[in-house]
Structure formats: C-alpha cells, structure tokens
C-alpha positions in Angstrom: -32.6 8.6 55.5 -32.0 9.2 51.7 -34.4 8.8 48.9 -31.5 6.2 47.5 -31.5 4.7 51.3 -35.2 4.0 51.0 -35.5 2.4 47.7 -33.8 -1.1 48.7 -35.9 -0.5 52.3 -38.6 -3.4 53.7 -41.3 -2.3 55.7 -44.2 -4.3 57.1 -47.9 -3.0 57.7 -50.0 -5.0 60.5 -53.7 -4.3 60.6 -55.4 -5.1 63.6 -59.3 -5.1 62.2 -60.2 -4.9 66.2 -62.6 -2.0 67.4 -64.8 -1.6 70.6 -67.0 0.8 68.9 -67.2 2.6 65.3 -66.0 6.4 65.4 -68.5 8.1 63.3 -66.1 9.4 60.5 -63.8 6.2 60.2 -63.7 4.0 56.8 -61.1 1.2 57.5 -62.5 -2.1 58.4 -62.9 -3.6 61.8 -64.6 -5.6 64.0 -66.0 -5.8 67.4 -63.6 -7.6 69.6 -63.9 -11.0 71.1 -61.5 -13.4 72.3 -62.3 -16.1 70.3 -61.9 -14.1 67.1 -58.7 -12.5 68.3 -57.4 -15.7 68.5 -58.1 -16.8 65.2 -56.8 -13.8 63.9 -53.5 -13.9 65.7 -53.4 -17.7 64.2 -54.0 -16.7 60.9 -51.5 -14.0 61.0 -48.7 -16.0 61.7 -49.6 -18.3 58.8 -49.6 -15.4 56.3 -46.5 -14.7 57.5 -44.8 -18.3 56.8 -46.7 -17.3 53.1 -45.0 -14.4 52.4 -41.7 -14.4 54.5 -38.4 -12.9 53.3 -34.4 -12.8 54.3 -34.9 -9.5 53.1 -34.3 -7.3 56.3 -37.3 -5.5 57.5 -36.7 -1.3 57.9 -39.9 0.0 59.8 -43.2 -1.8 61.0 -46.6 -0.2 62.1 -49.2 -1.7 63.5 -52.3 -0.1 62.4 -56.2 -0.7 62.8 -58.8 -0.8 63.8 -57.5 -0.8 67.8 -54.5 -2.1 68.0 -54.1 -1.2 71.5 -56.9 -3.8 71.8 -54.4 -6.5 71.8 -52.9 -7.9 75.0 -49.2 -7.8 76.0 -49.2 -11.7 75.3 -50.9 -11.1 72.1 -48.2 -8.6 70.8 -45.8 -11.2 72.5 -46.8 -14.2 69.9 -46.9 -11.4 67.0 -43.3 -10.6 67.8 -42.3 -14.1 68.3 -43.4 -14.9 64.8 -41.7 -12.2 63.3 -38.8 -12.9 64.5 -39.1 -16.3 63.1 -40.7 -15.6 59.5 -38.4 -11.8 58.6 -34.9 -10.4 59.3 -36.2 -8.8 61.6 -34.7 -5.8 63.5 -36.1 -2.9 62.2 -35.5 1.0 63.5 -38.3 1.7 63.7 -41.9 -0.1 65.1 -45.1 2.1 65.3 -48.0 1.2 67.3 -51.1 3.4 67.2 -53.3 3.4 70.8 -56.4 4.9 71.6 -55.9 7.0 75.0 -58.5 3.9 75.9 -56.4 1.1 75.7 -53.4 2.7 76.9 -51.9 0.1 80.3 -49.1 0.4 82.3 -48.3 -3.5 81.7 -49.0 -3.3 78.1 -46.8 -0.4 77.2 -44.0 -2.5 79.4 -44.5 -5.1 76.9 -44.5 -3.2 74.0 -40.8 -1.2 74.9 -39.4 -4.5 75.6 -40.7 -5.6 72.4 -38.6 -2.7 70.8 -41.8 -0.2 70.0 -39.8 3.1 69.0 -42.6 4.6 68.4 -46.4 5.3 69.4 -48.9 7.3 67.5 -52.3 8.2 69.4 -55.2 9.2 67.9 -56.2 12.5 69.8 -58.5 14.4 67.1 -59.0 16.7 69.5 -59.5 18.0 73.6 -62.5 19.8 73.1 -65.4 17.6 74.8 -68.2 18.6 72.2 -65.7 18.0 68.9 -65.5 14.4 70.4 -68.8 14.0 71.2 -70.0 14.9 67.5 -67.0 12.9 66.0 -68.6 9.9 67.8 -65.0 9.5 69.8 -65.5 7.7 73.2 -62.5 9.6 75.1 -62.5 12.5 77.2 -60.0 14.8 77.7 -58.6 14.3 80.6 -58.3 10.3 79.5 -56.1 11.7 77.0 -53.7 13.7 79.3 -53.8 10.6 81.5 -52.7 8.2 78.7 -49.9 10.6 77.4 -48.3 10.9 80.6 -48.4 6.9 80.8 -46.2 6.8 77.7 -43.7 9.4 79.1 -43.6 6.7 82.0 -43.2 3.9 79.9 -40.2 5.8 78.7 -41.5 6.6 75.0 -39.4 9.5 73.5 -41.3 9.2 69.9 -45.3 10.1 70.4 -47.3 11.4 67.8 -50.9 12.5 68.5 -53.6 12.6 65.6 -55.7 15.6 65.5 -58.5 16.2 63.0 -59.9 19.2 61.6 -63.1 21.1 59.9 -65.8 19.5 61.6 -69.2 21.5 60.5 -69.1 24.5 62.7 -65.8 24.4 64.1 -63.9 27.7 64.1 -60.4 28.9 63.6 -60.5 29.7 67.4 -61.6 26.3 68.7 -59.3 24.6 66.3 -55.9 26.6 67.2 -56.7 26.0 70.9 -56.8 22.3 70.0 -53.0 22.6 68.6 -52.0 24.4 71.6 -52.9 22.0 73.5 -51.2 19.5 71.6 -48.1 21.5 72.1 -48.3 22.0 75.8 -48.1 18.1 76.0 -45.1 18.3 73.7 -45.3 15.3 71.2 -42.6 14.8 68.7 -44.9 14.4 65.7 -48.6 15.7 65.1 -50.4 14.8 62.6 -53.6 16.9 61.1 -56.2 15.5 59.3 -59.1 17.5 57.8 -62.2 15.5 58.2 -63.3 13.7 54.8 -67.0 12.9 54.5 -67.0 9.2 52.8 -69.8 7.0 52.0 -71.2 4.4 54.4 -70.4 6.2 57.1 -72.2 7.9 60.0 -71.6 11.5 59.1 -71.9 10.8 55.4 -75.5 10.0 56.3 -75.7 12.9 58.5 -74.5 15.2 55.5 -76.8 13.7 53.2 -79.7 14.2 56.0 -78.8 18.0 55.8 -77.9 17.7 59.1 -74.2 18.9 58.6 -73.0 21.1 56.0 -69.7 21.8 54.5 -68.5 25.1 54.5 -65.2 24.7 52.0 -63.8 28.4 52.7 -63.6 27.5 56.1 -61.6 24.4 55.8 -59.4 26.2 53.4 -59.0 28.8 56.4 -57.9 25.9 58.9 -55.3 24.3 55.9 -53.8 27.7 56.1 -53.8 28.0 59.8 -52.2 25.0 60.6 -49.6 25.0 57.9 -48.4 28.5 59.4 -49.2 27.8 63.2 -47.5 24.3 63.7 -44.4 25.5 61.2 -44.1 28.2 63.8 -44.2 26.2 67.1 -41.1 24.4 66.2 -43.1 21.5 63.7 -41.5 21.3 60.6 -44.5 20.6 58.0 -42.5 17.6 55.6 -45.8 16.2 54.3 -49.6 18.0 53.4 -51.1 16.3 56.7 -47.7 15.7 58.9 -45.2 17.8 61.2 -42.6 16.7 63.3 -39.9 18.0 65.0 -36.0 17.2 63.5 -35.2 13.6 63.1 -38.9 12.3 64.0 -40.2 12.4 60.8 -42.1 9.3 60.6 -40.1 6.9 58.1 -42.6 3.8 57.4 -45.2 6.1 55.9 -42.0 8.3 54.2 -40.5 4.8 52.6 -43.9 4.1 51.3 -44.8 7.8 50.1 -41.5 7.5 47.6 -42.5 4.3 46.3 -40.6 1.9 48.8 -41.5 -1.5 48.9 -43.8 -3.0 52.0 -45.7 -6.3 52.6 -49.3 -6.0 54.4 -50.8 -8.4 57.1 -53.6 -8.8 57.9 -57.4 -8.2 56.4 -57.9 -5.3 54.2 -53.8 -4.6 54.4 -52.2 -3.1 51.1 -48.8 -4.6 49.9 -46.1 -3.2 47.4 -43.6 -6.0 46.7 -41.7 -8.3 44.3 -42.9 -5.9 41.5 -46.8 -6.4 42.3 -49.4 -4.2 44.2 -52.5 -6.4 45.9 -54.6 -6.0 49.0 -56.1 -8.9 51.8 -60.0 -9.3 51.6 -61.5 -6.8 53.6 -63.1 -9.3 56.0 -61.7 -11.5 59.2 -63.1 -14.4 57.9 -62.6 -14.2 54.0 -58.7 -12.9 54.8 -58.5 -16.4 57.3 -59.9 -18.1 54.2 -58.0 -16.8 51.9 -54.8 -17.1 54.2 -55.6 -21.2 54.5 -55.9 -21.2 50.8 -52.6 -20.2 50.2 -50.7 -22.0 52.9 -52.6 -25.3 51.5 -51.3 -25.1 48.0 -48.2 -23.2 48.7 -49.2 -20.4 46.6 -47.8 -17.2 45.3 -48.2 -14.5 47.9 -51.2 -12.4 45.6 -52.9 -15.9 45.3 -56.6 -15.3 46.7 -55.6 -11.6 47.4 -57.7 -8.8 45.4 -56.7 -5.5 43.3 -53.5 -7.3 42.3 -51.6 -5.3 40.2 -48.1 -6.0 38.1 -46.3 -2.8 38.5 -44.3 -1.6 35.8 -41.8 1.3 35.7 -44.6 3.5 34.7 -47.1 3.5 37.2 -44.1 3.4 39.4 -42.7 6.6 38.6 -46.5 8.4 38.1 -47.3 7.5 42.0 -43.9 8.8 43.1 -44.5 12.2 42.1 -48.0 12.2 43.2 -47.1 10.9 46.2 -43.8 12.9 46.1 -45.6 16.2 45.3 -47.3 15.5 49.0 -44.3 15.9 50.9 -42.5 19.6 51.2 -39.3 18.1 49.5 -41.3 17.4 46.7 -39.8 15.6 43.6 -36.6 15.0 41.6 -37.6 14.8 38.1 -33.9 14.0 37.1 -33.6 11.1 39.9 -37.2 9.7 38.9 -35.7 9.5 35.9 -32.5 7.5 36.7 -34.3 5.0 39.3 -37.0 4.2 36.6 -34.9 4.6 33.1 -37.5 2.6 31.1 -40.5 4.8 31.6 -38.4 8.3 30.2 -41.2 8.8 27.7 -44.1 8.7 30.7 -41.7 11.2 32.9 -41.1 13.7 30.0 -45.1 13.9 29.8 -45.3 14.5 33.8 -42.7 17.4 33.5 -44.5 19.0 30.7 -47.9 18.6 32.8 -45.6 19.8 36.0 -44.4 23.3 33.9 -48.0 24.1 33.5 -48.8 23.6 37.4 -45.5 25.7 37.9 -46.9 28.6 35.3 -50.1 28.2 36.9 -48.8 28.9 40.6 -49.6 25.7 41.8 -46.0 24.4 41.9 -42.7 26.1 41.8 -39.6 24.7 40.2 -35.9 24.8 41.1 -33.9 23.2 38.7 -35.8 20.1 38.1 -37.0 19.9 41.1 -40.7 20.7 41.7 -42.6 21.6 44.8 -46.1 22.7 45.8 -47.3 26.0 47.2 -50.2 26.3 49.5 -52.1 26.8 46.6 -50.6 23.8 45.0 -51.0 21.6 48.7 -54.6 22.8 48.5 -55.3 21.4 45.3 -52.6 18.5 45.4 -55.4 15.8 44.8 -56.9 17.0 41.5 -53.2 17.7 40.7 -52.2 13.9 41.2 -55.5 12.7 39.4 -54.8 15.0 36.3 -51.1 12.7 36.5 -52.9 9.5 37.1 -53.6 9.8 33.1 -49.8 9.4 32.4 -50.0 5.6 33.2 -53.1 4.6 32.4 
C-alpha cells in the first residue's frame, strides 16, 4: 500500500486496560482483571463507539493492551458485533496481541472466524533468567506451545515481540534469542530495546543502583540486530520492526505517515477529523467520560484530554519524524504537495535535514532523505531538534 493509498485510510485502535500481573518494564495503563469490570468496560466500549462512529470505511484494527488475550471468545464476539453496527467495517487487516498465557484453542477459533488476520505475541525473549528479571510470567516452553496453537488455528501472519539490553545481557545471549525466533519462523519480529521509564519497577531498581546501563552495549545490540535479522530473510522497514515481504504491519505504517485513526478505550490516542486527543487514562474516569458524552451528544474530544487542532504544520513536522523511522524514509517533495499550506515549515525541515545529511546522520537522494545507522541511533534527538519547526 502507497503513501497516497494511506492518506484517505481509517484505522481503529482498541485498548484493552486488562492485565493479570504488571511486567516490570511496562508503562501503559491496566488493570487487574475481574468480571464485573470487564463487563463495564465492554459496555462502555460500545457506547464510545455510537459517539464517535463513521461511514468512513475502516482499513486496519488492533487490539492492543494491557491483555487483550484476557478477553473471552464471547467478549471479542459483542466487540465485533458492535463494530459491525457503529463502522464500515471490513477491514484487511485486524491485529490482536496475546500473551503465550492466554493463548486457547476455543478463543483463537473465535478470533479467525471473527476475521483476525493477524496476531502479534509478546515473546521478549526464551531465555528463562531474561524473563525472570523482566518480571514476565512465561516460560519458554509456554511460548513454543502457544505458537504452535496459532499455526493450528490456521494463522499465517504472527509476529513475536522480543526486547533487548537488559543490564548484563550479551551479544551472545541476545543473538541466540533471535535465532530462536527464527527457528519458529514468524512473519514479523519486532525488537524493542528496553527503556527505563519512571514509575516503574526497574526504574526504581535503576535508581536503587541495582541495575546499570551500559549504553555502548545497547549500541552493540542496535547494530547486531539491524545486520542479523536483515540477513535471515527480515527486511528492517522501521528502527524497531522487520518482516518478511508483504507482512509489514500496516495499522502502525498508516499511522507512522500521518494516517488518520480513532482510539477506544481508556488511555487510547486518536488522529481524526483534523484533531489529536487521548481517553483518560483510567477505567472508571474513561466510563465517566464516555457517559458524559453520550448524554449530551457531544463532540467526540468532549471530556477527552491532550486535545489538539492539527494544522498542516504539526502535520507535516510528525511525518518526517515519524517518516525518518522507517527505512523508506521521507519525500520532502510529496510532504510538500499533501500539506501545501505549511511550504514555509517544510523548507526549514529540509535546511535542518541538509545538515543531518552533511553531518552523516542522513543521506539524501534527490529529495528524499533517509537515515543511516548512525542516523537510526540518534533518530530521537533528531526528531526533537524538528519538533521546534511547529511549535
């Protein structure tokens, strides 16, 4: 699918704030599952979406958490069933992400004939001690187990989620995790190098002293997986993301080059109808919120938070930063012509872009600019440098 393809393109993000326990590196909201509140939640779900329906036909859905694998079949049966009634809704593609955990024969039945195209499964790794000091509660062999469910099930689109630079992890331990990712043969991996953020348990464990960060070494791994996986047949099209042909994953592609998608659920992000807003990060301030606007028939960013008009500007500034991620990288002449009003913003990114090129962080064909591994190394402070352009 095009660039051009994906500007008119829908796509809807679920997230299911469900979560049995709390891995020790993870910063999205959740809660501890109970009936009760999964109920509620599924209630409140289909009233946001009679809030914010569309005729505009919905492209590609995920369902993301949290657990989503949490959910019962009949659960993801009434989420479907409301779709269906709220959207245009026959999408190509419908990503579900499980932990090996939650992974059933009867629920993965339910999902196919749901449509599910496609299921990502976060992994992070098969050696027992890296999970054990992620705080993961999986073993390996749970994970070979699962994998070969979805094979049953008759999935032919699995990605598995890996994570990298765990304090003391070595270039050894970490390539035998990715060959072991491609002896089960996935169609898409993606690689995540652990981020220490605030409020969570290894944050406190780094600020204990108890873990230290040794930045030459995770520079080491960067490099190793962006020549190992390339190598094995996985086409690198994004920093953290490899796939091979035709499996890229298009939801998070759509929204990487500035595509339009509407978020459900508490916490979810949206980019539509020309604004950018978020749900309040809590179940029962998001059902609140939800009931608020159904009662007074409200504009969809009514009670949301971080709304945001978008204007050509900060449009075309996040789709090169964004852009700059993926290994196509961007198309300063066809930023230009989808985004005509903000020229004068675009001219001040390429002059910005030149000295990344000079400096070896990009390289430049035509007017189109792409990162090296230098560049993909440093690709955040290169997009926060941009960030000025809009402000």
């Amino acid at each position: 699918m095009t660039l051009q393809e994906k500007v008119g393109s829908l796509g809807l993000y679920l997230h299911v704030p469900f979560c049995a326990t709390t891995c020790d590196f993870c910063t999205f909201y959740q809660e501890a599952p109970q009936r009760q509140q999964i109920d509620q939640y599924l209630d409140a779900l289909e009233t946001e979406m009679r809030t914010v329906g569309t005729d505009e036909p919905i492209e590609t859905v995920f369902f993301g958490g949290g657990t989503p694998g949490l959910l019962m079949g009949r659960d993801f049966e009434k989420i479907f069933t409301a779709l269906h009634k709220h959207f245009r809704f026959d999408p190509s593609e419908i990503s579900v992400e499980l932990a090996p955990s939650t992974v059933r024969g009867d629920k993965l039945k339910v999902l196919r004939d749901l449509g599910v195209t496609r299921v990502s499964m976060g992994v992070q790794s098969f050696d027992p001690q890296t999970l054990v000091a992620l705080g993961r509660q999986q073993s390996p062999k749970l994970v070979y187990e699962a994998y070969d469910s979805l094979r049953s099930a008759g999935f032919d689109n699995i990605n598995i989620d890996l994570m990298f630079a765990y304090p003391g992890q070595t270039p050894a331990v970490w390539e035998a995790d990715m060959r072991e990712a491609l002896r089960l043969d996935p169609e898409h991996i993606s690689t995540y190098c652990l981020t220490f953020e605030e409020d969570t348990a290894l944050w406190v464990k780094l600020n204990e002293g108890k873990l230290r960060r040794d930045i030459g070494v995770e520079t080491e791994l960067y490099r190793q997986t962006w020549d190992f996986l390339p190598d094995n047949g996985y086409a690198q099209y994004e920093v953290s993301n490899f796939s091979k042909p035709g499996f890229e994953c298009q939801h998070n592609i759509s929204t990487w080059q500035m595509g339009q998608w509407i978020g459900l659920g508490p916490s979810a992000a949206s980019q539509y109808a020309g604004w950018r807003w978020s749900n309040p990060a809590d179940l029962k301030e998001w059902q609140e919120a939800i009931q608020k606007r159904a009662t007074a028939d409200g504009a969809f960013t009514e009670h949301a938070v971080d709304v945001t008009e978008l204007s050509p500007e900060l449009l075309a500034t996040d789709a090169v930063i964004f852009g700059l991620r993926m290994n196509d990288g961007i198309d300063l002449d066809a930023i230009k012509k989808r985004w005509p009003e903000a020229v004068g913003v675009i001219e001040e990114i390429g002059e910005i872009l030149c000295r990344f090129d000079n400096e070896g962080l990009l390289k430049r064909s035509a007017n189109v600019y792409r990162c090296t591994d230098e560049g993909r190394l440093r690709v955040d402070a290169i997009g926060g440098e941009l960030i000025s352009c809009s402000a």
